[in-house]
N, C-alpha and C positions, 0 to 999 in steps of 0.2 A: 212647402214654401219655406227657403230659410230666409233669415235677416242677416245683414251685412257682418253683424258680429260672429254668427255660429260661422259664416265662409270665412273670416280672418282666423278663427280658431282653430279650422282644419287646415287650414294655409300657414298656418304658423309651426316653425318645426323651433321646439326649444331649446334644443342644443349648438345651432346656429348662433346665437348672442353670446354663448360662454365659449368659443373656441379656440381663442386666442388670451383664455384666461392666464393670467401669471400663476408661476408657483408657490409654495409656502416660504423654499427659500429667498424670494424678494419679497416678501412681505418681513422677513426677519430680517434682510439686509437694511430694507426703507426701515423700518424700527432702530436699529442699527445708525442709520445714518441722523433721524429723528432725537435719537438719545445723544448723539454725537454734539449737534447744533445746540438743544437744548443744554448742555456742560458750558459750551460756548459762551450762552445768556449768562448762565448762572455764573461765569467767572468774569462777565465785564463789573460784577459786584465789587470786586477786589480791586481794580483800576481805581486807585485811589485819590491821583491825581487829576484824571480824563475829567474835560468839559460834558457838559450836558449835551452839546452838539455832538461830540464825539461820539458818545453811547448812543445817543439816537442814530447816529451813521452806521454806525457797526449794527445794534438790533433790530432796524427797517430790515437790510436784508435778508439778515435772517429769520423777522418776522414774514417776509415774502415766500422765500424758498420753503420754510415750515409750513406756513399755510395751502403753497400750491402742494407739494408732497402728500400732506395731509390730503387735500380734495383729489388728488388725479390715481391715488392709489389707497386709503381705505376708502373713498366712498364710491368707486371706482368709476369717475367723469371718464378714465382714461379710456374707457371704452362703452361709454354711453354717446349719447348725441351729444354732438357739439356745443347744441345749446343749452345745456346745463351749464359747464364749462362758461359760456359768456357771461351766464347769471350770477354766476358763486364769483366769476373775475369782475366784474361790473361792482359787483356789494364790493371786496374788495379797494377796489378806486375808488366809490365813494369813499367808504369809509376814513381812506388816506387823504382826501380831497379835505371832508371836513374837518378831520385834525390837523391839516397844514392851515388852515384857514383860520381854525382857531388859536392854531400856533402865533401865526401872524398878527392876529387880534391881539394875542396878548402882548406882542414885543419879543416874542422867543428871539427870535434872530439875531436882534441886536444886543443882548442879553441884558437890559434894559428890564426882563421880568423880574429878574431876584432883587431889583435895588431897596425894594422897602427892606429886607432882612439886612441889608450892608448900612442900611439908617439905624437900626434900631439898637 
């Protein structure tokens, strides 16, 4: 008598889920493009004139595109079930959801936040 698990075990053939695995050269080109974006952040530092609105415009998306790169090819969702993918995009939104929220709370928008430093 088996149990359901030993018939999945012999039903399972494991080279079926890594077939369509990527090569090492894109995982150096995604490095590559990762290191790329990252230079990016690190020279909106030098923008010395840019509003605070401005830099948040410019690093959301690129806080986006690094994170989804990051999750669809090292942890590799891009060929897991889909619903991982909704889990790790979902935390994502939130996340954005509550800092826009609290953006708001504070007055970001209207730049209304820094007034106490232009008083002082």
């Amino acid at each position: 008598m088996t149990t359901a698990i030993e018939e999945h075990d012999v039903d399972h053939d494991p080279t079926a889920h890594h077939a369509d695995h990527p090569s090492d050269m894109l995982y150096v080109k995604v490095a590559a493009l990762l290191a790329f974006l990252t230079a990016l952040e690190v020279g909106t530092y030098f923008i010395e004139e840019a509003s605070t609105q401005l830099l948040v415009g410019i690093l959301f998306p690129l806080m986006f595109i690094k994170f989804g790169t990051v999750i669809m090819y090292f942890m590799h969702l891009k060929y897991d079930n889909p619903l991982f993918k909704r889990v790790f995009l979902f935390g994502l939104i939130l996340a954005v959801l509550v800092f826009v929220v609290m953006l708001t709370s504070m007055r970001f928008w209207s730049g209304d936040y820094l007034e106490f430093l232009r008083e002082g």
